[in-house]
C-alpha positions as CSV (number, residue, x, y, z in Angstrom):
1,X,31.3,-68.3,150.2
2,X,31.1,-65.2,152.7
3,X,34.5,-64.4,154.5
4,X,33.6,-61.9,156.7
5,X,29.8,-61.8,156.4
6,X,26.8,-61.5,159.0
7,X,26.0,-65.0,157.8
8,X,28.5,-68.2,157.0
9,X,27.0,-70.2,153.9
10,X,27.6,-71.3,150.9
11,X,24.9,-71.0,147.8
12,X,24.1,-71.1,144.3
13,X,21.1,-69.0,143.0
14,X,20.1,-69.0,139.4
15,X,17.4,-66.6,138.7
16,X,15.0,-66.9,136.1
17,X,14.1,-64.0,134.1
18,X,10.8,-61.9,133.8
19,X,8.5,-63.6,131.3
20,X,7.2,-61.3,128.7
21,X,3.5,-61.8,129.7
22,X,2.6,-61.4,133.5
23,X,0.5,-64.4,133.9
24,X,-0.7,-62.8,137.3
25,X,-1.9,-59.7,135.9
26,X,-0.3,-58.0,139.3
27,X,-0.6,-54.8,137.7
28,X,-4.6,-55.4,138.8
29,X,-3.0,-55.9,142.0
30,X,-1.0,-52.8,142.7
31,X,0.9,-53.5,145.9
32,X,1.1,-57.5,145.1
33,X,4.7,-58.3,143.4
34,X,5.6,-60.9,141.5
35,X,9.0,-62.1,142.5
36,X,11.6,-63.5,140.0
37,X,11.7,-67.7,140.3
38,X,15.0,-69.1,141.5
39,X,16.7,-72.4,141.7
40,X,19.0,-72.1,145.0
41,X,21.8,-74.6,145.6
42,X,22.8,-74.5,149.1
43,X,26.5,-75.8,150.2
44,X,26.7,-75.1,153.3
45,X,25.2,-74.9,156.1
46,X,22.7,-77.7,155.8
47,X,22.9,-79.4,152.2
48,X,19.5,-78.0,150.4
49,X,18.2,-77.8,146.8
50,X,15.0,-75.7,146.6
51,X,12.9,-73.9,144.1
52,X,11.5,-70.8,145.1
53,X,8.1,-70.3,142.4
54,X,5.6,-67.8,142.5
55,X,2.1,-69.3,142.4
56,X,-1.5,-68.8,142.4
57,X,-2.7,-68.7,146.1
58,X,-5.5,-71.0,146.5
59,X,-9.1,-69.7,146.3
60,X,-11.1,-67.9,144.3
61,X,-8.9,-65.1,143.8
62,X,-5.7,-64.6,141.5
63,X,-3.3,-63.7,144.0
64,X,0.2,-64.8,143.5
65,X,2.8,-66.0,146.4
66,X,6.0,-67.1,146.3
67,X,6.3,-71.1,147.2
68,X,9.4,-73.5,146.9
69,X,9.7,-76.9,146.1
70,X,11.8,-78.0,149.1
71,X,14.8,-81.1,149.1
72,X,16.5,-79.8,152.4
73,X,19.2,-83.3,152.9
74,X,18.3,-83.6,156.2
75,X,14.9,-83.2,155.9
76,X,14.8,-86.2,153.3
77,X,17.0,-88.7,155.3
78,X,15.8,-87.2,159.0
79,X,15.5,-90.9,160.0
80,X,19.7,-91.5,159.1
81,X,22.5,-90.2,160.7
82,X,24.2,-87.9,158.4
83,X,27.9,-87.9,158.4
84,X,29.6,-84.5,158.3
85,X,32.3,-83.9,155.6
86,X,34.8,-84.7,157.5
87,X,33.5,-87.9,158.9
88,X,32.5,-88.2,155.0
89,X,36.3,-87.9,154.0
90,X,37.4,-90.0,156.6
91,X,35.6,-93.1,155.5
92,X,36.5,-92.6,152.2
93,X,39.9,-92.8,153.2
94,X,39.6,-95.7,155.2
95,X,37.5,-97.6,152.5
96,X,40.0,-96.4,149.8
97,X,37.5,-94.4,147.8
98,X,38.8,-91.9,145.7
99,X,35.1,-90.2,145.2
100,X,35.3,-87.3,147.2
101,X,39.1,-86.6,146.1
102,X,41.0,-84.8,143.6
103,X,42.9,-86.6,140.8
104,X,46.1,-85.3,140.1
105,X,45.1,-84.7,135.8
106,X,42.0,-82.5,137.7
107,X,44.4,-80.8,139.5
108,X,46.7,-79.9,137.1
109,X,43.9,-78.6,135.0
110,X,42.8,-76.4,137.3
111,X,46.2,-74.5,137.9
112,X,46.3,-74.5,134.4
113,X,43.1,-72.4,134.5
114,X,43.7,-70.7,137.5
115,X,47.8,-69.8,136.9
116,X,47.1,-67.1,134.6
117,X,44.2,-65.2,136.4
118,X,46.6,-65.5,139.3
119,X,49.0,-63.8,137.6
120,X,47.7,-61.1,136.5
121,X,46.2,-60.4,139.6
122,X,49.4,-60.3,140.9
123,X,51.1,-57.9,138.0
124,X,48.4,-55.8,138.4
125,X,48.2,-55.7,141.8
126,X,44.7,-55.8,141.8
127,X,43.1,-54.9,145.3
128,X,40.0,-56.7,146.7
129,X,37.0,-54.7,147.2
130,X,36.9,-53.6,151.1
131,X,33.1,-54.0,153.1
132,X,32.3,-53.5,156.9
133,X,32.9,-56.9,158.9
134,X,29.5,-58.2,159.3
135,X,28.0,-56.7,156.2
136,X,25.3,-58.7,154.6
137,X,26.6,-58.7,151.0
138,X,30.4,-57.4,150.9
139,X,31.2,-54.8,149.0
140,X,28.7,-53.0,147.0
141,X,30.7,-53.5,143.6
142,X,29.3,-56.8,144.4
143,X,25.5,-55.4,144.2
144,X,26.8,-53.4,141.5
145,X,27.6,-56.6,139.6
146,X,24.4,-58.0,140.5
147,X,22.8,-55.6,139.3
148,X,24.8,-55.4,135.6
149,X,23.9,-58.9,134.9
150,X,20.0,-58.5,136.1
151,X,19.8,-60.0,139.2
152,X,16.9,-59.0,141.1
153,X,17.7,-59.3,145.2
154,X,14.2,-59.5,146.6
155,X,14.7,-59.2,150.9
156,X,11.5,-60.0,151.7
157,X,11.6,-63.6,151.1
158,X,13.0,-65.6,153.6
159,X,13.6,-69.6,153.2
160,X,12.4,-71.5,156.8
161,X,13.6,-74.9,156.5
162,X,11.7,-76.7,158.7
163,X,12.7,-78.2,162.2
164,X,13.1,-82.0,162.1
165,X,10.5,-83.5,164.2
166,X,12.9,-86.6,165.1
167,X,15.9,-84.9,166.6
């Protein structure tokens, strides 16, 4: 989740490696390149699963583009009103679900977990990483760890979701 980014959301990206044979042949291409396929799990803003793949491009050709396979929420359920999360929580109050909540044994695991790391943040004093207000990505250790563990950040793709025709 960004804290003092250029954008507020929340996301998941797993990125699928390289495949040892280049189905696309892009190297016939030269200045065509094939993007690494992802599976993006957006939080927040606007609840959205999507697939980013790349794919032949229709025709005669064998030109690849990237495509996604899209399940933006409110896309699938434009014709419902969507509660927020709070309006979510509220409800669940009221109707005495426990869904949406912590239980206490989950909560105690998780300091459990977390206690430690905590500490020895703490006893090492361990800094965090300053990065311009507004920055796109944070600190660069964070492209440096990005970079350690193979991900590939492509900025030329950019995800549209579409504008609801019903709102």
């Amino acid at each position: 989740m960004s804290i003092s980014l250029n954008e507020r959301k929340a996301e998941v990206r797993i990125q699928f490696k390289d495949i040892a044979f280049d189905i696309f042949g892009t190297s016939a291409h030269g200045d065509v390149s094939v993007a690494r396929n992802e599976l993006v799990i957006r939080v927040q803003p606007g609840e959205a699963v999507y697939l980013k793949v790349m794919t032949k491009r229709p025709g005669m050709d064998f030109i690849p583009e990237q495509t996604e396979l899209d399940l933006t929420y409110s896309h699938r359920y434009e014709h419902l009103k969507l509660p927020d999360a709070y309006e979510r929580l509220l409800l669940d109050v009221f109707s005495g679900s426990q869904t949406n909540f912590v239980r206490y044994d989950e909560l105690d695991e998780a300091w459990r977990i977390f206690t430690p790391a905590l500490q020895e943040l703490e006893k090492e004093k361990i800094k965090p990483f300053p990065y311009p207000h507004g920055s796109r990505n944070g600190p660069p250790e964070a492209d440096e760890l990005m970079r350690r563990v193979g991900f590939i950040y492509s900025n030329a793709y950019r995800w549209t979701p579409r504008v609801s025709s019903t709102k």
